[in-house]
KOLDO-637962 format. One line per 4 residues: number of its first residue (from 1); for each residue x, z, y of N, C-alpha, C. Coordinates in Angstrom, 2 decimals, padded with zeros to 5 digits. Atoms other than C-alpha are relative to their C-alpha. Example, Ala and Ser with C-alpha at 12.3 -4.5 7.8 and 13.67 -1.06 7.14 Angstrom:
2
1> 000.89:000.00:-001.19:012.30:007.80:-004.50:000.90:000.00:001.20 ~ -000.82:-000.06:-001.19:013.67:007.14:-001.06:-000.77:000.73:001.09
***
This chain:
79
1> -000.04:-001.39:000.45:-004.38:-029.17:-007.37:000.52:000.86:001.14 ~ -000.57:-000.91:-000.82:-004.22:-026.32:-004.93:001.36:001.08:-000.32 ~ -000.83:-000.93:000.01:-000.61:-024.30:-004.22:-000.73:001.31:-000.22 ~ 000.39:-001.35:000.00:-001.25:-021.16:-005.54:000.72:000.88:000.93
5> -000.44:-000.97:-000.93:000.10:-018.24:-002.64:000.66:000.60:-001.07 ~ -000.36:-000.68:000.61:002.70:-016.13:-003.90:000.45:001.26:000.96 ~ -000.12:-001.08:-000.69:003.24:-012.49:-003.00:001.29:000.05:000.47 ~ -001.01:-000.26:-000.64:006.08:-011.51:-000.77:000.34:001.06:-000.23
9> -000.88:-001.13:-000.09:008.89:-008.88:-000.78:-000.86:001.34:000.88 ~ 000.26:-000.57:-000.94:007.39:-005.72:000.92:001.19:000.49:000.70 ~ -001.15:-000.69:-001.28:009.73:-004.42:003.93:000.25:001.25:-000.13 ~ -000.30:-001.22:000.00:011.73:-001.16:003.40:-000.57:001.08:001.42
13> 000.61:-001.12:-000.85:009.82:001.75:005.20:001.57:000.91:000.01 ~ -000.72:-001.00:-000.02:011.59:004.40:007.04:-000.38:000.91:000.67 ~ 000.72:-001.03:-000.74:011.05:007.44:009.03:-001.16:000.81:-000.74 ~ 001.03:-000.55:000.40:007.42:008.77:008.80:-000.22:-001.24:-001.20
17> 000.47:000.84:000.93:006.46:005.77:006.80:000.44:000.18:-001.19 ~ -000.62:-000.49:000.96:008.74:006.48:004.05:-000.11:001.03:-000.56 ~ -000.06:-001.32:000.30:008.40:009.98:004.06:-002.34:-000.28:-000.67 ~ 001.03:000.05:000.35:004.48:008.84:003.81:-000.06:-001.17:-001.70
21> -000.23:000.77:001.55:005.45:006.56:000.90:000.31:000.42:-001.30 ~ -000.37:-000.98:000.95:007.00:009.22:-000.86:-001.31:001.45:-000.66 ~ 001.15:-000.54:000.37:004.14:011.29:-000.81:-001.21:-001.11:-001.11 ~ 000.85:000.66:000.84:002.05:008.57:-002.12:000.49:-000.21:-001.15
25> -000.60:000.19:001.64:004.52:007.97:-004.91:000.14:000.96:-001.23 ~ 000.22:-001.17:001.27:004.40:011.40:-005.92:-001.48:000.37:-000.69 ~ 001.71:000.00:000.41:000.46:011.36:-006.08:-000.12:-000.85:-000.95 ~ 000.08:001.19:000.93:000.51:008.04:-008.38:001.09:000.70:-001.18
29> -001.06:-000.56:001.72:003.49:009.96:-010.98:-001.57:001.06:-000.41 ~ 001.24:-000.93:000.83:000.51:012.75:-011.40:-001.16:-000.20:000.07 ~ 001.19:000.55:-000.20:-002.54:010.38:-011.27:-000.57:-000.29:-001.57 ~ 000.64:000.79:001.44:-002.39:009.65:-015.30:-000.54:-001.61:-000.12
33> 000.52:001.24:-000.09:-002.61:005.88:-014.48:-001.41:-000.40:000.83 ~ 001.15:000.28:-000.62:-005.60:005.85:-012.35:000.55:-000.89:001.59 ~ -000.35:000.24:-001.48:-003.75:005.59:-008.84:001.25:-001.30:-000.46 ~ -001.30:000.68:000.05:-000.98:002.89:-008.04:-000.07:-000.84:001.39
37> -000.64:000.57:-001.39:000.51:001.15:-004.72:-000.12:-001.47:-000.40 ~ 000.88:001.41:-000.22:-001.28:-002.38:-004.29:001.01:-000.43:001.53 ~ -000.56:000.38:-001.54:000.70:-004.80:-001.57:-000.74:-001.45:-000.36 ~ 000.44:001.25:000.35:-000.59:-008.07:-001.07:-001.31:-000.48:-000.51
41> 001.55:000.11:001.05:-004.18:-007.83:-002.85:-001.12:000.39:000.91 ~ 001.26:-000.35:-000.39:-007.63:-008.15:-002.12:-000.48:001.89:-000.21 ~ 000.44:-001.66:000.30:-009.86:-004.46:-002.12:-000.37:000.24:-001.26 ~ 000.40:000.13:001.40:-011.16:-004.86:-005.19:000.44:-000.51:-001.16
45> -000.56:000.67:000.84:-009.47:-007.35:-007.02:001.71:-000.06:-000.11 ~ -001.30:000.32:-000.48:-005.61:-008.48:-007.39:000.36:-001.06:000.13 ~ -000.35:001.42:-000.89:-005.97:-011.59:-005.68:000.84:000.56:001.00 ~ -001.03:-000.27:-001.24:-003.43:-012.29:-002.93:-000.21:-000.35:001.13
49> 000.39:-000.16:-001.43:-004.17:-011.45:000.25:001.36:-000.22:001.10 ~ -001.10:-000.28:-000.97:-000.97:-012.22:002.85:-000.02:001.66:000.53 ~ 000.14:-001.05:-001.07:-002.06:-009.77:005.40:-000.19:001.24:-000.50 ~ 000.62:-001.61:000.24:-002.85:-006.61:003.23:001.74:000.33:-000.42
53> -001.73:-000.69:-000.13:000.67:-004.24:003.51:-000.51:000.76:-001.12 ~ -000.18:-000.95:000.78:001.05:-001.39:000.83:-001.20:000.70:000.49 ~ 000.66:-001.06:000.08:-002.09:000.71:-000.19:-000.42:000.36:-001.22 ~ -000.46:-000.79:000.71:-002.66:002.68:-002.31:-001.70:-000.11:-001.22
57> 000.99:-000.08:000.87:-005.64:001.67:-005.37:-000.36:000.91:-000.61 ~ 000.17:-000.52:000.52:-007.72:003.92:-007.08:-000.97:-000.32:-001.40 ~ 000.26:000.12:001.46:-008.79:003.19:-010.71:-000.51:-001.98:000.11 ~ 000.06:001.10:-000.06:-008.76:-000.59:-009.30:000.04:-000.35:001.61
61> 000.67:-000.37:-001.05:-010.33:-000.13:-006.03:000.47:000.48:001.57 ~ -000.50:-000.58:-001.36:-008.90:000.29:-002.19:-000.43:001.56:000.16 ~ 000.12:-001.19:-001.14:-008.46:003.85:-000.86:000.51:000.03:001.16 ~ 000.04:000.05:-001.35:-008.19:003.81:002.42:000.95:-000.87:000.85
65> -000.75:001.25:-000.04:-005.68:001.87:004.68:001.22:000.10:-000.41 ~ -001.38:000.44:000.28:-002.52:000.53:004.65:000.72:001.29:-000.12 ~ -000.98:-001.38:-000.05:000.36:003.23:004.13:000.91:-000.51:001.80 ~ -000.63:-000.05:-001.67:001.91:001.65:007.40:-000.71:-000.04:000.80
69> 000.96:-000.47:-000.53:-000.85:002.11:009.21:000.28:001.51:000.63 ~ 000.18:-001.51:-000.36:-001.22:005.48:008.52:001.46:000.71:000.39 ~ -001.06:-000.37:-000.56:002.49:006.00:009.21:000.24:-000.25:001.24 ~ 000.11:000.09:-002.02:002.06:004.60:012.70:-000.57:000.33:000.46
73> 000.25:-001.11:-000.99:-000.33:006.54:013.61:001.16:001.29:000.20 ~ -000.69:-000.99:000.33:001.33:009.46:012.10:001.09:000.35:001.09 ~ -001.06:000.28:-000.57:004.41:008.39:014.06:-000.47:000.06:001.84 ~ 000.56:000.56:-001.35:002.70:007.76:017.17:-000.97:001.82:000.85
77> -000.13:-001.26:-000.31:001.33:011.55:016.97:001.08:001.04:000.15 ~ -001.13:-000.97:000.49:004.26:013.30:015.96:000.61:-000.01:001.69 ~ -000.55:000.36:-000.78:005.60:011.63:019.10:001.52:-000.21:000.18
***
């Protein structure tokens, strides 16, 4: 019988990342259940993926990438 994978702790964001986390958290309070913060999961499904960080599902479904991602760019413009 195969070990099933189990999801891991995500890592406290800070800086831009956080501040981009917070935004996403306030979008998901006024989404009416559609939106919600996916770590660990396939795009489509909620199988467990290691490698996928915090993003952000929409009515099941990946929207776009990671939130740390987009905070390192972010971060990486801001300078």
């Amino acid at each position: 019988m195969a070990e099933q994978a189990s999801k891991h702790e995500p890592m406290p964001l800070e800086g831009m990342r956080a501040a981009l986390l917070g935004v996403a958290e306030n979008a998901i309070a006024a989404s009416d259940g559609r939106l919600r913060i996916a770590f660990n999961e396939e795009d489509q499904t909620e199988e467990f993926r290691e490698e996928a960080q915090r993003f952000i599902k929409l009515d099941g479904k990946r929207l776009g990438r990671d939130i740390e991602l987009y905070g390192f760019m972010g971060a990486d413009i801001m300078g």
